[in-house]
VEXKELO-807976 format. One record per residue (C-alpha): residue in three letters; residue number from 1; chain; x, y, z. Coordinates in steps of 0.25 Angstrom, whole numbers, padded with zeros to 4 digits, always signed. Example, Ala and Ser with C-alpha at 12.3 -4.5 7.8 and 13.67 -1.06 7.14 Angstrom:
residues 2
<residu:ALA	num:1	chaine:A	u:+0049	v:-0018	w:+0031>
<residu:SER	num:2	chaine:A	u:+0055	v:-0004	w:+0029>
This chain:
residues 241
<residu:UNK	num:1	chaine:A	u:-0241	v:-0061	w:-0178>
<residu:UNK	num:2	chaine:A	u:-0241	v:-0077	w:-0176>
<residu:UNK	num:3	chaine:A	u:-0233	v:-0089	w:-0181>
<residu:UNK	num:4	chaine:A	u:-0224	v:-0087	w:-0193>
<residu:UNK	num:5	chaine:A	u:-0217	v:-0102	w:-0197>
<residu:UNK	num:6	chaine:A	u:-0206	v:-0102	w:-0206>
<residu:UNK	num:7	chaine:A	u:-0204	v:-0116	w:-0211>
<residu:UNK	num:8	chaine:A	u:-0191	v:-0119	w:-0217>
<residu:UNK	num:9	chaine:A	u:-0185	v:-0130	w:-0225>
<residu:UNK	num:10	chaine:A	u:-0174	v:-0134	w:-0213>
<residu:UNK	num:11	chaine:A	u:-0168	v:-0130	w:-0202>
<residu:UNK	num:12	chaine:A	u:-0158	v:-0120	w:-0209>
<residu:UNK	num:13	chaine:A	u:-0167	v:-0113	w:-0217>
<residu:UNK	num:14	chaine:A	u:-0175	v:-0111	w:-0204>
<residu:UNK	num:15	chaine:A	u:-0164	v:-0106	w:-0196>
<residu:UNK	num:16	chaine:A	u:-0161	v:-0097	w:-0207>
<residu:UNK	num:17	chaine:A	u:-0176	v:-0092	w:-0208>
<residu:UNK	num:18	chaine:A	u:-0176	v:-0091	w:-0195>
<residu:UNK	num:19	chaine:A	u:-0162	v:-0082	w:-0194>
<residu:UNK	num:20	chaine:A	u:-0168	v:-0072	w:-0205>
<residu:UNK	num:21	chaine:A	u:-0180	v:-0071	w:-0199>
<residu:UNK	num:22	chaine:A	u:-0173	v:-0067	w:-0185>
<residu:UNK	num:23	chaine:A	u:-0163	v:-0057	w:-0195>
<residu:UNK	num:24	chaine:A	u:-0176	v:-0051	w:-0200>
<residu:UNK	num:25	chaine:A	u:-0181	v:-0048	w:-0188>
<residu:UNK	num:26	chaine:A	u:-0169	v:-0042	w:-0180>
<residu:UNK	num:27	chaine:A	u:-0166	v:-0033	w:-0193>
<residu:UNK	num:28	chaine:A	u:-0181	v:-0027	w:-0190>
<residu:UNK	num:29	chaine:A	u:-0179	v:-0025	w:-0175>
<residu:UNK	num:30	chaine:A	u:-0167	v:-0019	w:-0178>
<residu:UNK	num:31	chaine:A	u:-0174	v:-0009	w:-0188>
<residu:UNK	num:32	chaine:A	u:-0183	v:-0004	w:-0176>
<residu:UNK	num:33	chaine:A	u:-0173	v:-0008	w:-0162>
<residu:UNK	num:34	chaine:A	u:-0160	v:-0004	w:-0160>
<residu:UNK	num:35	chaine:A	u:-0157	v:-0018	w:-0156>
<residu:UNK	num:36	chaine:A	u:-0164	v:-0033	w:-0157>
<residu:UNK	num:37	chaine:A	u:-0165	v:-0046	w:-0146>
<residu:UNK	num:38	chaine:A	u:-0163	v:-0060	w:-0153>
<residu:UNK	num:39	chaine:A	u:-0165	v:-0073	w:-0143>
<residu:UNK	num:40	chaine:A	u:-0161	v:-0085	w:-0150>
<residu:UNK	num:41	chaine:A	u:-0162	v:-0100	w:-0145>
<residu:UNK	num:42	chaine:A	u:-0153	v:-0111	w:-0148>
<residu:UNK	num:43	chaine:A	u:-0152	v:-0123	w:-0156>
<residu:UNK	num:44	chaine:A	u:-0147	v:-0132	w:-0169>
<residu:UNK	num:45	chaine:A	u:-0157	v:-0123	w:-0176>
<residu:UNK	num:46	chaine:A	u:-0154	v:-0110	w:-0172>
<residu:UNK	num:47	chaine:A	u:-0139	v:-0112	w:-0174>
<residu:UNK	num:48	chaine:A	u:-0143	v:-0113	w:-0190>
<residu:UNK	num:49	chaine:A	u:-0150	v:-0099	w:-0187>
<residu:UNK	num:50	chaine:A	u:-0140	v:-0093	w:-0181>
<residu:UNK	num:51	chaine:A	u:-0130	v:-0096	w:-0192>
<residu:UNK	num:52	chaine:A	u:-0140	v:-0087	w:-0201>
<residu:UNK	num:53	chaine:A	u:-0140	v:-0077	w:-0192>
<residu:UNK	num:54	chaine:A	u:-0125	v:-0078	w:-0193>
<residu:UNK	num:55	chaine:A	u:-0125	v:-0077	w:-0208>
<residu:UNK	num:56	chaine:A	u:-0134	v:-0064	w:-0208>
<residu:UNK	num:57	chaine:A	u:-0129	v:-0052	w:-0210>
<residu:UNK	num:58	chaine:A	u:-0134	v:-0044	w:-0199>
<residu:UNK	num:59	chaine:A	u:-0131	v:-0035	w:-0189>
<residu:UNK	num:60	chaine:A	u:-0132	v:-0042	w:-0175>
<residu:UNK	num:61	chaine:A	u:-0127	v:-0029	w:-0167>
<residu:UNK	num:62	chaine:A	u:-0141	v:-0025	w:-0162>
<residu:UNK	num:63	chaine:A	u:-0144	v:-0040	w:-0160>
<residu:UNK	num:64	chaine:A	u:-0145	v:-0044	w:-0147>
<residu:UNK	num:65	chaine:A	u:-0146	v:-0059	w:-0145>
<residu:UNK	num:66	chaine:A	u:-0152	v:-0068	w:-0134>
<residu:UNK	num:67	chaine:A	u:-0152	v:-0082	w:-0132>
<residu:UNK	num:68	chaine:A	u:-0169	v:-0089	w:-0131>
<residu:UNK	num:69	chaine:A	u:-0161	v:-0098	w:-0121>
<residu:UNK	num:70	chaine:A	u:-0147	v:-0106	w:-0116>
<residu:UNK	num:71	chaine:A	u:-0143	v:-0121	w:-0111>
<residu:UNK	num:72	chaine:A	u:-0138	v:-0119	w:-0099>
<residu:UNK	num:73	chaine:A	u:-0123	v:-0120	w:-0102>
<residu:UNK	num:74	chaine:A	u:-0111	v:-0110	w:-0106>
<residu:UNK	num:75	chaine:A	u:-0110	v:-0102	w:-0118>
<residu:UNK	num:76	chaine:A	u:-0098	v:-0110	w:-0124>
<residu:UNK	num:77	chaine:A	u:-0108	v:-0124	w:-0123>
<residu:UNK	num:78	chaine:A	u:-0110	v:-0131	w:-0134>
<residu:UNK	num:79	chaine:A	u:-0127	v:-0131	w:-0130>
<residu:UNK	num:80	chaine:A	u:-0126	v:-0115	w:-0130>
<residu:UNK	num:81	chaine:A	u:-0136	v:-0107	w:-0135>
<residu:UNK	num:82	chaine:A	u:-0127	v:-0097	w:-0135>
<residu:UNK	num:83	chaine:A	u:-0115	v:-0104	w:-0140>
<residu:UNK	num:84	chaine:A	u:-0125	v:-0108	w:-0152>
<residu:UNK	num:85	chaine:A	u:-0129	v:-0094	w:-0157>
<residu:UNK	num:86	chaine:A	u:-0114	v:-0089	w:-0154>
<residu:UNK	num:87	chaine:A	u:-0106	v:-0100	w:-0163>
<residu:UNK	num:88	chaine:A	u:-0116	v:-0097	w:-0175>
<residu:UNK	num:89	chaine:A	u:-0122	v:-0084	w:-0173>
<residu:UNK	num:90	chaine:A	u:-0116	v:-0075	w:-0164>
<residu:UNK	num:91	chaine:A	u:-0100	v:-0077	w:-0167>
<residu:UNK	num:92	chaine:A	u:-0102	v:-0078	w:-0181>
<residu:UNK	num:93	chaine:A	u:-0109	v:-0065	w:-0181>
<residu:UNK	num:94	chaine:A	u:-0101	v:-0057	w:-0173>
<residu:UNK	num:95	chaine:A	u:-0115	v:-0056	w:-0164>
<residu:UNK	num:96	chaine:A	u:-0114	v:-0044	w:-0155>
<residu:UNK	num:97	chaine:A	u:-0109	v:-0050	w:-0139>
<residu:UNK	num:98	chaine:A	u:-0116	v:-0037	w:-0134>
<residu:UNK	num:99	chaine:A	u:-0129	v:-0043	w:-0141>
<residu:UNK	num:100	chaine:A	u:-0127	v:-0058	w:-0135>
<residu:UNK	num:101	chaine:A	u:-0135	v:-0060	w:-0124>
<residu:UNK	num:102	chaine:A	u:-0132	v:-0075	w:-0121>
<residu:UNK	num:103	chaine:A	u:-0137	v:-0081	w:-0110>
<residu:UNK	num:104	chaine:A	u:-0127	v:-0086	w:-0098>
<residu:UNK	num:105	chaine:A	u:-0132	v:-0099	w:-0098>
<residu:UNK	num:106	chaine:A	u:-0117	v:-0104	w:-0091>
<residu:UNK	num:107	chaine:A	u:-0123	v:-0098	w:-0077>
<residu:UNK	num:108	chaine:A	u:-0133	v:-0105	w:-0068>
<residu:UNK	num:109	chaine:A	u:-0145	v:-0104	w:-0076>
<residu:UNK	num:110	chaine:A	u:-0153	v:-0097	w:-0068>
<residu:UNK	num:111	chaine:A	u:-0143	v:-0084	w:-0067>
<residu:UNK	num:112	chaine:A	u:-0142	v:-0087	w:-0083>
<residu:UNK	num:113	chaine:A	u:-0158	v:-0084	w:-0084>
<residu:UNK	num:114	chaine:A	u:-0157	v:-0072	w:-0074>
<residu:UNK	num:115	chaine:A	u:-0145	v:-0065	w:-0081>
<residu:UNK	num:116	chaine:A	u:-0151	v:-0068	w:-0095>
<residu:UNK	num:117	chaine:A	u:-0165	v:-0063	w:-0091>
<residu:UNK	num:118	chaine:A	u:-0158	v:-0050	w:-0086>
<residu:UNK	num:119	chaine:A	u:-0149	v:-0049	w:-0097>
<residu:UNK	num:120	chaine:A	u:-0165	v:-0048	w:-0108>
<residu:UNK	num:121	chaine:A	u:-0169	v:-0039	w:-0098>
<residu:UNK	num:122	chaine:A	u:-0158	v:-0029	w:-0097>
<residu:UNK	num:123	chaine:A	u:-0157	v:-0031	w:-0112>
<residu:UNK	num:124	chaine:A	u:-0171	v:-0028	w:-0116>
<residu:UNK	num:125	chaine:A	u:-0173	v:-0019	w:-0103>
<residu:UNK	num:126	chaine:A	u:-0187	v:-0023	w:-0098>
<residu:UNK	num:127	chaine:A	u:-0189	v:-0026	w:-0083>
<residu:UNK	num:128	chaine:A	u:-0193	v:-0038	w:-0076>
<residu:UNK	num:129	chaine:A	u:-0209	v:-0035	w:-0079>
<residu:UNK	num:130	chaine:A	u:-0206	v:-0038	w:-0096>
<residu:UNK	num:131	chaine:A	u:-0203	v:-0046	w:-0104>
<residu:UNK	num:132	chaine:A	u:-0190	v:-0042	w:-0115>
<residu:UNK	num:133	chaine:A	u:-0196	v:-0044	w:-0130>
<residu:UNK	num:134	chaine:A	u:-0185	v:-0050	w:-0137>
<residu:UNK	num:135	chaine:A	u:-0184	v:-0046	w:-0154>
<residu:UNK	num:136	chaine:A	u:-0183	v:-0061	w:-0158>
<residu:UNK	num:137	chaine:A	u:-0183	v:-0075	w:-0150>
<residu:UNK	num:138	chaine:A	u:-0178	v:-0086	w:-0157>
<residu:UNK	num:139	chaine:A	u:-0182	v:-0099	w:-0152>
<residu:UNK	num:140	chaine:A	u:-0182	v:-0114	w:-0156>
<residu:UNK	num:141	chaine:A	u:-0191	v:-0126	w:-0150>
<residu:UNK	num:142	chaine:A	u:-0186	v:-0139	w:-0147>
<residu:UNK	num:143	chaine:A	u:-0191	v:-0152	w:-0151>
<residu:UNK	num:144	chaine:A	u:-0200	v:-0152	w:-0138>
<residu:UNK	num:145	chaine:A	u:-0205	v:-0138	w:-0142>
<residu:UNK	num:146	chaine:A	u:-0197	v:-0131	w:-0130>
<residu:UNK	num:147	chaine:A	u:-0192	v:-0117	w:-0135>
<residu:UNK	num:148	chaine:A	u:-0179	v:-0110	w:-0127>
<residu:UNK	num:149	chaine:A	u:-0177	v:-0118	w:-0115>
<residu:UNK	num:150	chaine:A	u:-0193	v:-0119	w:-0113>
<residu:UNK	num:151	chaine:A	u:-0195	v:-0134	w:-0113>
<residu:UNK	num:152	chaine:A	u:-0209	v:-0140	w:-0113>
<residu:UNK	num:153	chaine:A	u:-0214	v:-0139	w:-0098>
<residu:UNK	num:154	chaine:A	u:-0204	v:-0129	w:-0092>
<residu:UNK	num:155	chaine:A	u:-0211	v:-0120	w:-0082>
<residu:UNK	num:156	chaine:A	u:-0204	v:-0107	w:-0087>
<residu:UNK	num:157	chaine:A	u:-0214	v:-0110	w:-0099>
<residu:UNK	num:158	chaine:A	u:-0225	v:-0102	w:-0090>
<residu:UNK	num:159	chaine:A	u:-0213	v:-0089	w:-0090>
<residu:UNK	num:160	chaine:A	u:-0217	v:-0079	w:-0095>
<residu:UNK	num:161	chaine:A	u:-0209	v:-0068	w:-0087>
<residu:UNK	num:162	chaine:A	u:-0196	v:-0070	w:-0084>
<residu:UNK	num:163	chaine:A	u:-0185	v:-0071	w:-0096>
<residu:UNK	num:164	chaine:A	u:-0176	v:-0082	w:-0095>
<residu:UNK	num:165	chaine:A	u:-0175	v:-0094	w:-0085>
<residu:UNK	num:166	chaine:A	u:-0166	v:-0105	w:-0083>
<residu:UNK	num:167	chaine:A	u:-0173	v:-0119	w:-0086>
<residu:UNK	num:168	chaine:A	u:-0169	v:-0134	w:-0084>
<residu:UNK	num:169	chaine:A	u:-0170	v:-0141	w:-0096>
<residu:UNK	num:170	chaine:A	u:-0174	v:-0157	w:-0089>
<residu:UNK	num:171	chaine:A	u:-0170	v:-0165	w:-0103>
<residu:UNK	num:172	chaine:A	u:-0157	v:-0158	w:-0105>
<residu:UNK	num:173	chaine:A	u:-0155	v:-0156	w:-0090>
<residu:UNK	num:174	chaine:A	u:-0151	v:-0142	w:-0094>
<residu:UNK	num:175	chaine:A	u:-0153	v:-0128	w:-0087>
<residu:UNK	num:176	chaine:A	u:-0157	v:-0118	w:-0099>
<residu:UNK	num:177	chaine:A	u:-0159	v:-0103	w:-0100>
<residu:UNK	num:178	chaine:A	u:-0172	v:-0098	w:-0107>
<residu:UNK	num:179	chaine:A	u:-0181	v:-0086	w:-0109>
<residu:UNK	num:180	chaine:A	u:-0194	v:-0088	w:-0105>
<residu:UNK	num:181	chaine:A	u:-0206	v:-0089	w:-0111>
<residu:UNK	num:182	chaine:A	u:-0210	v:-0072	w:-0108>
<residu:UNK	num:183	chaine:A	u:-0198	v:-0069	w:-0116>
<residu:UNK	num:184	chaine:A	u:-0199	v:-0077	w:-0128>
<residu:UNK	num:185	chaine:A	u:-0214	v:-0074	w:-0128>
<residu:UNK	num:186	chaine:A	u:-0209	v:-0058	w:-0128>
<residu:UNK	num:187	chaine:A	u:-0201	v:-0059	w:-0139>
<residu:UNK	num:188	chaine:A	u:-0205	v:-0050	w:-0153>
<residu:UNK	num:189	chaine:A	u:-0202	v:-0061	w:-0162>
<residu:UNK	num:190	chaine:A	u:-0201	v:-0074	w:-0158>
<residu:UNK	num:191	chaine:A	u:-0193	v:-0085	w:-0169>
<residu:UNK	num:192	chaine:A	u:-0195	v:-0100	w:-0168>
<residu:UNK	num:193	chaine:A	u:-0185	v:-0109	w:-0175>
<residu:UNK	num:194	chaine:A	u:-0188	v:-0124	w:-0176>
<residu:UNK	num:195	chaine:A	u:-0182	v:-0136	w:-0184>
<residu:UNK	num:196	chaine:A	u:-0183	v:-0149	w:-0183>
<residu:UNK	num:197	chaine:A	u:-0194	v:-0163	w:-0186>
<residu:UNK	num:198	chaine:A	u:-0192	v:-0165	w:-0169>
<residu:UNK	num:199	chaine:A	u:-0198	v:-0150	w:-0170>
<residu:UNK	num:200	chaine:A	u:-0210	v:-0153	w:-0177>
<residu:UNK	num:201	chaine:A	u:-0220	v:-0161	w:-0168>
<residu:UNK	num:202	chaine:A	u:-0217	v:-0149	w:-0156>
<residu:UNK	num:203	chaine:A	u:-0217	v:-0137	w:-0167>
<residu:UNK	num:204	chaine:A	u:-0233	v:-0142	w:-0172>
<residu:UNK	num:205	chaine:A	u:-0236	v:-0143	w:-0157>
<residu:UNK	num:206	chaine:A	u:-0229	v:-0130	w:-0153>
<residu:UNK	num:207	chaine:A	u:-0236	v:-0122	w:-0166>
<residu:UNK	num:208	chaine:A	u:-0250	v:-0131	w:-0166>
<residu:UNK	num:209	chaine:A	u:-0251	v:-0136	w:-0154>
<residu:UNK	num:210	chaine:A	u:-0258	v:-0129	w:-0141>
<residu:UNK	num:211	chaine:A	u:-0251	v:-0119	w:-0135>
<residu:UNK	num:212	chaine:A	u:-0244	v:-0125	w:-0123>
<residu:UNK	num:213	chaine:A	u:-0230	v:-0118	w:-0122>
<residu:UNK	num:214	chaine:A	u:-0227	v:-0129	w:-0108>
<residu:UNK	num:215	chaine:A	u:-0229	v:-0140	w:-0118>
<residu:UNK	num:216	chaine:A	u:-0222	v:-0132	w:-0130>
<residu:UNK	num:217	chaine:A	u:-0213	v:-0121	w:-0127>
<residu:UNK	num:218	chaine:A	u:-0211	v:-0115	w:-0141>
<residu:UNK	num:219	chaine:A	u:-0224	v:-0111	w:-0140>
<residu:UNK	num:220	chaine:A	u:-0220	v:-0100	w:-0131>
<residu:UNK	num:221	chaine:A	u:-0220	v:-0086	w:-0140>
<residu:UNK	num:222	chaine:A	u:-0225	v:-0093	w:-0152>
<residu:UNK	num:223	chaine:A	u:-0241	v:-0094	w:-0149>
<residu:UNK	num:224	chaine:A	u:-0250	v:-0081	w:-0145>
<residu:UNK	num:225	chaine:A	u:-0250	v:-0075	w:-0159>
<residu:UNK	num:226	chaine:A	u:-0235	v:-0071	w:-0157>
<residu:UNK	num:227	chaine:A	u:-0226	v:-0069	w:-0169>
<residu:UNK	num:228	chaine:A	u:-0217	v:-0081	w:-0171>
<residu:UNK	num:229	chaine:A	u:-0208	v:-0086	w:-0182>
<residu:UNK	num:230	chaine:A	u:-0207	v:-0100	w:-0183>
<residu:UNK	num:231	chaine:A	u:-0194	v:-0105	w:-0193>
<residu:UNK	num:232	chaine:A	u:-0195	v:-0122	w:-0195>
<residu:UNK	num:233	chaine:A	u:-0189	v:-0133	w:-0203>
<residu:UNK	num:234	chaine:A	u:-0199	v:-0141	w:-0210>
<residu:UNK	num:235	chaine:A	u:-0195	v:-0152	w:-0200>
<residu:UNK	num:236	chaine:A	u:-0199	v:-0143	w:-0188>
<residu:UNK	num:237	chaine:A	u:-0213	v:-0138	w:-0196>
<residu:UNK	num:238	chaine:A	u:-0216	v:-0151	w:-0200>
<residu:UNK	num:239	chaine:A	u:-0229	v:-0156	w:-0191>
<residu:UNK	num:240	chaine:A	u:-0235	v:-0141	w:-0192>
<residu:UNK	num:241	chaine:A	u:-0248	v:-0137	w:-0198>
């Protein structure tokens, strides 16, 4: 148990790390379960993971996919997490639509985190006291060291449960759907994914720094002893110890 960092020689041979570390881990669930829960995020990095994933050959039938979070807009925007994943992942692949549990990021936001929360619970079948243990959480971190839709100083930060909220992002006058921190503290294996020089100041603060998850939100799931796997670029891992 603990940190495990991967550090790669770009962003592509991160993603691509990344994306066999995440087939490698669905193949083992799938050895044990009849069936296995990916949450992914969004972004110019996991869209090179994604066209791995694509490339794979692997059985995606018993895959059920979720989304870490959504911009508040349709699925046919061009800022879509969803859009994203299904232009280089899900069509390519023939992705199951059974297994797609997008989030309905088009409907006023708050209805979009109610219907979505339902939609993990009826999924993993817990009731309102538990938390749902997702197989793998995939996440990224922003330049400012938010993580889903959890920006530095959100409130929700304190959340731990309830499983999706909506949230408004101030600096892009957005509204967001996210899972809360409870969830994504839940989840069996969590997967971090980080590229970029304007990553590395926050990444040393976030890995080094005191724990202090209002100030930097990718600390949430990734202290206490948990079991995380880190995948940088050089660029992003290059202020750390």
């Amino acid at each position: 148990m603990g940190l495990h960092s991967y550090i790669c020689d770009d962003a592509r041979d991160a993603a691509a790390q990344c994306a066999a570390k995440i087939l490698e881990l669905l193949g083992a669930t799938l050895d044990t379960a009849p069936r296995a829960s990916l949450a992914i995020s969004g972004g110019t990095t996991p869209k090179l993971m994604f066209a791995e994933l694509a490339q794979a050959r692997f059985d995606w039938d018993k895959v059920h996919l979720f989304w870490v979070d959504e911009r508040g807009v349709p699925p046919t925007d061009p800022q879509s997490n969803y859009k994203l994943a299904k232009e280089s992942f899900l069509d390519p692949t023939r992705f199951p639509g059974r297994n797609v549990h997008r989030i309905q990021a088009e409907l006023p936001p708050e209805d979009a985190a109610r219907l979505y929360a339902e939609e993990i619970r009826n999924f993993f079948g817990v009731p309102p006291s538990e938390l749902p243990s997702f197989d793998i959480i995939h996440r990224g971190m922003g330049p400012d060291a938010h993580t889903a839709s959890l920006f530095p100083g959100e409130p929700l930060i304190d959340d731990r449960t309830n499983l999706a909220a909506a949230v408004y992002v101030e600096k892009f006058h957005q509204w967001r759907i996210t899972l809360l921190p409870g969830v994504l503290m839940a989840a069996k294996q969590t997967i971090m994914l980080v590229a970029g020089e304007d990553k590395a100041e926050p990444l040393r603060s976030v890995l080094h720094g005191p724990f202090d998850p209002k100030r930097y939100p990718a600390q949430i799931a990734t202290h206490d002893g948990r079991d995380v796997l880190w995948f940088l670029d050089r660029a992003a891992a290059g202020q750390l110890k």
